[in-house]
C-alpha positions in Angstrom: 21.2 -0.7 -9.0 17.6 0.3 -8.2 15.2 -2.7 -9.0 11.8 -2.1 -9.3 9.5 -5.1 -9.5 6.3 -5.0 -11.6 3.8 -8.0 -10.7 1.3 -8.6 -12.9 -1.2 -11.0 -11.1 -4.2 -9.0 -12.1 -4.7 -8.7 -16.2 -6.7 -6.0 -16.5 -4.7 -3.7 -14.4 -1.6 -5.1 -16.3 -0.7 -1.9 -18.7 -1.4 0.2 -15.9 1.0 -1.6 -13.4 3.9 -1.8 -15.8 3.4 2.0 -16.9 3.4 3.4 -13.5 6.4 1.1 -12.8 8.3 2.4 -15.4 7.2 5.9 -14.9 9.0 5.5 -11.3 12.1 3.3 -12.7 13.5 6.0 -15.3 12.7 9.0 -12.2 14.9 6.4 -10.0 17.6 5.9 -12.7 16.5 2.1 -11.9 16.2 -1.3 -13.5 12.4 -2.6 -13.9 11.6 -6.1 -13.3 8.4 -7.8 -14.7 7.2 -10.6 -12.9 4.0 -13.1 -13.4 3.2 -15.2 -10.3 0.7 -18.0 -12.1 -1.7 -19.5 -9.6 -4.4 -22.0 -10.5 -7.0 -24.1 -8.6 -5.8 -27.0 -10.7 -3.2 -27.2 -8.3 -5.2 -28.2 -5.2 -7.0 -30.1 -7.8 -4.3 -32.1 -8.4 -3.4 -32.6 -5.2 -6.7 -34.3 -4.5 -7.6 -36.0 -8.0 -4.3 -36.1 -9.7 -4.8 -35.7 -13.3 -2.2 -37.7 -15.5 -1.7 -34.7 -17.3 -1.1 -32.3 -15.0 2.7 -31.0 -15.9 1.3 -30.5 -19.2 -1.5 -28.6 -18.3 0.7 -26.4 -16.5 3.0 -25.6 -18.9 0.4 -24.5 -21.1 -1.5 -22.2 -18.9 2.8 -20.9 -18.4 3.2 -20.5 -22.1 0.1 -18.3 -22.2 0.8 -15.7 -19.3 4.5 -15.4 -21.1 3.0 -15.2 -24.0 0.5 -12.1 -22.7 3.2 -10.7 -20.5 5.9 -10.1 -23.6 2.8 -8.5 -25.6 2.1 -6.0 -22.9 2.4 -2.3 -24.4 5.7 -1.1 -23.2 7.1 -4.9 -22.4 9.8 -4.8 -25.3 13.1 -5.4 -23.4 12.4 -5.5 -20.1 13.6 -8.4 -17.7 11.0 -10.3 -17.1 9.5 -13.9 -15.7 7.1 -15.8 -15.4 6.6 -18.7 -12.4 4.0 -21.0 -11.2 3.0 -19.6 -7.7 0.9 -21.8 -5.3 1.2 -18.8 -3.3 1.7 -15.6 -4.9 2.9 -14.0 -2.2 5.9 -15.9 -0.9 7.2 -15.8 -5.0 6.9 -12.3 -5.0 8.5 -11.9 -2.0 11.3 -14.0 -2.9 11.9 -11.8 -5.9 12.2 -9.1 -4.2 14.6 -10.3 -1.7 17.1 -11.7 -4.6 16.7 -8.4 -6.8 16.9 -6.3 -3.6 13.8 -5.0 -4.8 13.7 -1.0 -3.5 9.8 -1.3 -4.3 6.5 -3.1 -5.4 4.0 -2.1 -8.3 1.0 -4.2 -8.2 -2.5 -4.2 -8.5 -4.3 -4.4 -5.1 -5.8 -8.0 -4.5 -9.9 -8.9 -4.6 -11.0 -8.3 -1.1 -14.5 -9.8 0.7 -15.6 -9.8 4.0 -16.1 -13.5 4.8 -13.5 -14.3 2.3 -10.3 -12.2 4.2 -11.2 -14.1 6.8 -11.0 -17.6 5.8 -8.0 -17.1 3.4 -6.1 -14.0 3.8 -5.3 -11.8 0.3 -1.6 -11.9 -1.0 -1.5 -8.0 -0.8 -2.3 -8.6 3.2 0.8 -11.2 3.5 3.0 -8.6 1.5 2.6 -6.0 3.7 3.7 -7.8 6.9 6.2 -9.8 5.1 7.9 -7.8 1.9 11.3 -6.1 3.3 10.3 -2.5 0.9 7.4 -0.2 0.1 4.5 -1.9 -1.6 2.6 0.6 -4.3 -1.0 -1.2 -4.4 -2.9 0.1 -7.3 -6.9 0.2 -7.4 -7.9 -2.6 -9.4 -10.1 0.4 -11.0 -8.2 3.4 -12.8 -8.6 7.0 -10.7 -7.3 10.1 -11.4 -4.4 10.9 -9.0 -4.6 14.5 -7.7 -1.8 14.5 -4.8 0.1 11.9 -2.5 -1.3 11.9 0.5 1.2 11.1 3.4 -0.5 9.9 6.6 1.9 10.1 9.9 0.9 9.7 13.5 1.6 13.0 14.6 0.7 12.1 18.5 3.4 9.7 19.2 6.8 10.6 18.6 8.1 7.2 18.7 7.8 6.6 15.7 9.7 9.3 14.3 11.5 7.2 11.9 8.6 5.5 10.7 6.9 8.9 9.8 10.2 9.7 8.5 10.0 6.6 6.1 6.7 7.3 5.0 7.3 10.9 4.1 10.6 9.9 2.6 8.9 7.7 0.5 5.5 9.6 -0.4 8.1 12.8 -1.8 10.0 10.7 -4.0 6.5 9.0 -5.3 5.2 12.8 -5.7 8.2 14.1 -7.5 8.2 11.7 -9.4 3.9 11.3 -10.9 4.4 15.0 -10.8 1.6 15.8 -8.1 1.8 17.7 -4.8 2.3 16.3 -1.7 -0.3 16.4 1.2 0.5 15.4 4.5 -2.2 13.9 7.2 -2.4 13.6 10.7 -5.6 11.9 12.2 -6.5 12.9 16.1 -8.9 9.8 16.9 -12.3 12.1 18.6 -12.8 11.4 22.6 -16.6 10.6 21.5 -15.1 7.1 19.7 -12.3 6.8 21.5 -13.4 6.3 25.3 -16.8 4.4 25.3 -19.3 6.1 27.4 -17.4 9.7 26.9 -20.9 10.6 25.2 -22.5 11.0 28.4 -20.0 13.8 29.5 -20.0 17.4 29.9 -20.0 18.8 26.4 -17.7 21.8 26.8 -15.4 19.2 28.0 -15.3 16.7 25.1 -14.8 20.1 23.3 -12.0 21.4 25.3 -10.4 17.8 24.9 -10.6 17.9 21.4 -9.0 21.1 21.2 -6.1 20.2 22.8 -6.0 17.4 21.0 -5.9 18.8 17.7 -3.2 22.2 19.1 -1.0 19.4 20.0 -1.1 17.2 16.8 -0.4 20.8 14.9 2.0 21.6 17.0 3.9 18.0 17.0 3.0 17.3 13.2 4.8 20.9 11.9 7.5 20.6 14.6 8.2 16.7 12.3 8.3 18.1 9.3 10.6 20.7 10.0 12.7 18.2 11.7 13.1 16.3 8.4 13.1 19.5 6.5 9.2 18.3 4.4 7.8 21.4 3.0 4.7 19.4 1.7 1.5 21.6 -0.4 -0.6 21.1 2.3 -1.0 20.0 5.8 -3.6 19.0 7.8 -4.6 17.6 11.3 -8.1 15.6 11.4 -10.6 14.5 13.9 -12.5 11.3 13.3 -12.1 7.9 12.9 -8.9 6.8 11.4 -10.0 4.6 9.0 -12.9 6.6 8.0 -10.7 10.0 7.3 -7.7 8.2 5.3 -10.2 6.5 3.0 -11.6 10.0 2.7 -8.5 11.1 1.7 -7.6 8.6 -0.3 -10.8 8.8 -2.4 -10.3 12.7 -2.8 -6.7 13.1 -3.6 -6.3 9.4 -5.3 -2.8 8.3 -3.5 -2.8 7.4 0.2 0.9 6.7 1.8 0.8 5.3 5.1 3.0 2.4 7.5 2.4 -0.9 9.2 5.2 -0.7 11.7 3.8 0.5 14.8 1.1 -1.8 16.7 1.8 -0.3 20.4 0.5 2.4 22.2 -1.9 5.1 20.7 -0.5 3.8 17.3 -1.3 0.2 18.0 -4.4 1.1 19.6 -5.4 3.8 16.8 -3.2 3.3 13.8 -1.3 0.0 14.2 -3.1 -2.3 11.5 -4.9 0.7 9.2 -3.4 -0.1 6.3 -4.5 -3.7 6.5 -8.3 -2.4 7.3 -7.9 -0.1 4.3 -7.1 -3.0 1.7 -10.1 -3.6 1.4 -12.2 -0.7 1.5 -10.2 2.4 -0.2 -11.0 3.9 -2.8 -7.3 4.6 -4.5 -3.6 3.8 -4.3 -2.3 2.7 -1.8 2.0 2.9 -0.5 2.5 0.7 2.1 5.7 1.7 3.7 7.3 -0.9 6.5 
């Protein structure tokens, strides 16, 4: 069976969680599971003060997220739970270790600067520690117009990686209906090699040239390899970061992996989807 876990950690993007989760269960043939990490500063609270009344407290504020979870739209039989969560992430990633979870549906978490820094999101655990794909949802609703699958088309390496992502980004097409894109990004010599701006110009150009013939080349000979006849492909120079949120703000749905952090993928891709958390304007599939 084919569980697909539903968390609901983020009300208002609740309906809109459990409907794309069960848009994906029934294309599966799978088994949706609705799950309600609760997490409140009364704990550390607790901790310091410790209120006399604290169990009771907490199984009030439990009552009430079961209570909103069973009258979610759509909610009517579905397995479901609700659990207090300290951390969010380690509960969800429990569950999806003793469901054998094949993916995650959540809203993305709230993201600042300062505040990633200090005390990392539970999205950011969950991608380095969750053992399947992670579907992150905007907390704001956009229009999905394709999947876009981003592969590293300059080290082939990683061949099984791309071949996860793509994998992954086909099935999430077929099944929302929507076409799929694939994206490879060439980073440009001008950000890549500090200083390069002083150089010859017809030679940063010729550079970038062969950069981008042999990203085609490598990028069309990959998906022939896995037999991926995608809508549309396309090789990019730029700053990764900077093109993927582009891409993810024009087509809506950005698919992309946190597996490699060596070589020209550790030194241009490796941690991208973390950076993107934050910042992209879209969904997000994280695929390990």
């Amino acid at each position: 069976m084919k569980w697909i876990l539903a968390v609901v950690d983020y009300w208002p993007a609740a309906e809109r969680v459990l409907e794309r989760a069960r848009r994906i269960a029934e294309a599966l043939g799978g088994q949706l599971f609705l799950f309600c990490p609760v997490a409140s500063e009364l704990e550390e609270l607790n901790r310091y003060i410790g209120f006399d009344n604290f169990d009771a407290l907490k199984d009030q504020l439990l009552a009430e997220h079961e209570a909103r979870l069973a009258a979610l739209p759509g909610a009517e039989g579905i397995e479901r739970a609700v659990e207090w969560a300290p951390a969010p992430y380690r509960a969800v990633e429990r569950r999806v270790r003793e469901l054998g979870a094949v993916l995650v549906v959540m809203a993305r978490s709230e993201h600042h600067a300062l505040g990633d820094f200090l005390h990392r999101p539970d999205d950011w655990h969950l991608l380095r520690d969750a053992p399947c794909p992670i579907l992150l949802l905007d907390r704001a609703a956009r229009e999905c117009r394709a999947v876009v699958a981003a592969v590293d088309a300059l080290d082939e390496e990683h061949v099984a990686l791309n071949g996860r992502i793509l994998d992954e980004a086909q099935i999430l097409a077929q099944t929302l209906s929507l076409p799929l894109r694939v994206v490879s990004v060439v980073p440009d010599p001008l950000f890549a090699i500090p200083g390069f701006r002083v150089l010859d110009g017809e030679l940063v150009a010729r550079f970038r040239q062969r950069s981008l013939e042999v990203a085609r080349e490598r990028q069309s000979r990959l998906l022939e390899r896995l037999g991926v006849a995608p809508a549309a492909q396309a090789v990019v120079v730029g700053r990764v970061v900077e093109v993927l949120e582009q891409e993810a703000e024009a087509h809506g749905l950005l698919a992309i992996g946190t597996l490699a952090r060596r070589g020209l993928s550790g030194l241009f891709v490796g941690n991208t989807a973390e950076r993107l958390l934050g910042h992209v304007a879209g969904d997000l599939l994280v695929v390990n």
